[in-house]
N, C-alpha and C positions, 0 to 999 in steps of 0.2 A: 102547520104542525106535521101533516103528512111527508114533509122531508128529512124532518129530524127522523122520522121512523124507516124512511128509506137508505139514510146514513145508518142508522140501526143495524138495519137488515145486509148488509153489504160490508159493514163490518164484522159481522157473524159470519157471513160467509167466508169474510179473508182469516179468521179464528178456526173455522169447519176445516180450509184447506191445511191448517197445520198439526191439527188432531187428530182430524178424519174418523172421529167417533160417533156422529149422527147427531150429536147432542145440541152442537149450535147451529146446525143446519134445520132442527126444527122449529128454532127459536128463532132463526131467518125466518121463516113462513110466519111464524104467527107475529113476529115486526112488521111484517107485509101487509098481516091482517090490518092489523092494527092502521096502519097505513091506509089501505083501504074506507075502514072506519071514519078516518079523520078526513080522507074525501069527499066524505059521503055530509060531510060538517056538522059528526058528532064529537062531543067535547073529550076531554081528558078521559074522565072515567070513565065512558064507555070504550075510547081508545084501549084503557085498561086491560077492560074487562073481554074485551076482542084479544088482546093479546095472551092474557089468560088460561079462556078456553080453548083456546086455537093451541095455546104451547102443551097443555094439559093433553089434549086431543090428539097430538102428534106425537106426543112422547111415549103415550101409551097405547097410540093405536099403531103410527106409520114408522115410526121406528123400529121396534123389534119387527117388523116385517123388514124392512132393509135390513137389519143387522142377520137374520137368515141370511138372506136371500145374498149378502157377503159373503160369511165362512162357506156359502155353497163354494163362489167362485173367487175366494178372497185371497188373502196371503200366504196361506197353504198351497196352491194352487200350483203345480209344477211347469216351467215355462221354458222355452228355448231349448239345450239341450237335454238340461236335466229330465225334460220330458220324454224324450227319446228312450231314457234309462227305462230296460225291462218292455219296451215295445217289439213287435213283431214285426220282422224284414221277410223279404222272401231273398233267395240266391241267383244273382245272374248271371254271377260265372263262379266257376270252384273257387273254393274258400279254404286257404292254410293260413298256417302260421305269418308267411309275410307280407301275402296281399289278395284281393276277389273283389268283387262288388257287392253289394246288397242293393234290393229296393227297398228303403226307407222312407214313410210319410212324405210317398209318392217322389221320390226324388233318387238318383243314383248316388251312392256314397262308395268310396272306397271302403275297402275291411279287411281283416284281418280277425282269424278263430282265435278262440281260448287253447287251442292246440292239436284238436281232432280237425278232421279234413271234412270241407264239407260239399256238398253238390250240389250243382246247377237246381235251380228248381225249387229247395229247399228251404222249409222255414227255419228262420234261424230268432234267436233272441238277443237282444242288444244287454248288454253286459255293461257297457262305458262308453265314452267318446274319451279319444284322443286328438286332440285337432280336429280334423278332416276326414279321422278312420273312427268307424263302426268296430267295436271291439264286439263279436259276436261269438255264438256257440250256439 
């Protein structure tokens, strides 16, 4: 009986990765539980009753703890260059309108100001990415 619950549980999972809402990922564990239970060569109804308290216990205890601990670092989450947008360079060579460098997230980038000139040394703010340029000011 313990492999119907492991078929269970592994189909919940392949369900979890196309929703990705925590909901049958808890319902994975407490299949497991359950699993467990019928190891252990208790019958149906305690298999149940394992998978019961176990889905009850994770839905309302280990869930919204994951579901935090997501929108912390979740889909909102700014990545590649977009994260660049509104970060702080420093200036490694003068900075006009059609070319300078910055040090950006530790790396050298080409750049190019919003239209003031700007000098070595200097913080600047990232404005956009164009390609391979730091559009700064």
């Amino acid at each position: 009986m313990s492999a119907i619950w492991f078929i269970a549980a592994g189909a919940l999972l392949l369900i979890e990765l196309l929703t990705a809402d925590l909901l049958f990922a808890s319902l994975a564990i407490s299949a497991l539980a359950a699993a467990g239970v019928a190891g252990l060569g208790f019958d149906f109804v305690w298999q149940g009753i394992a998978f019961g308290v176990t889905a009850a216990l994770s839905l309302t205890l280990l869930r919204p703890i994951a579901l935090r601990a997501f929108k912390k670092t979740g889909a909102d989450s700014k990545t590649g260059m977009d994260a660049l947008i509104g970060a702080e360079a420093i200036a490694i060579t003068d900075v006009d309108k059609h070319q300078g460098q910055v040090k950006l997230a530790g790396e050298v980038w080409s750049a190019r100001s919003t239209g003031i000139k700007l000098i070595s040394g200097q913080t600047v703010k990232v404005k956009k990415i164009d390609g391979a340029t730091a559009i700064v000011e």
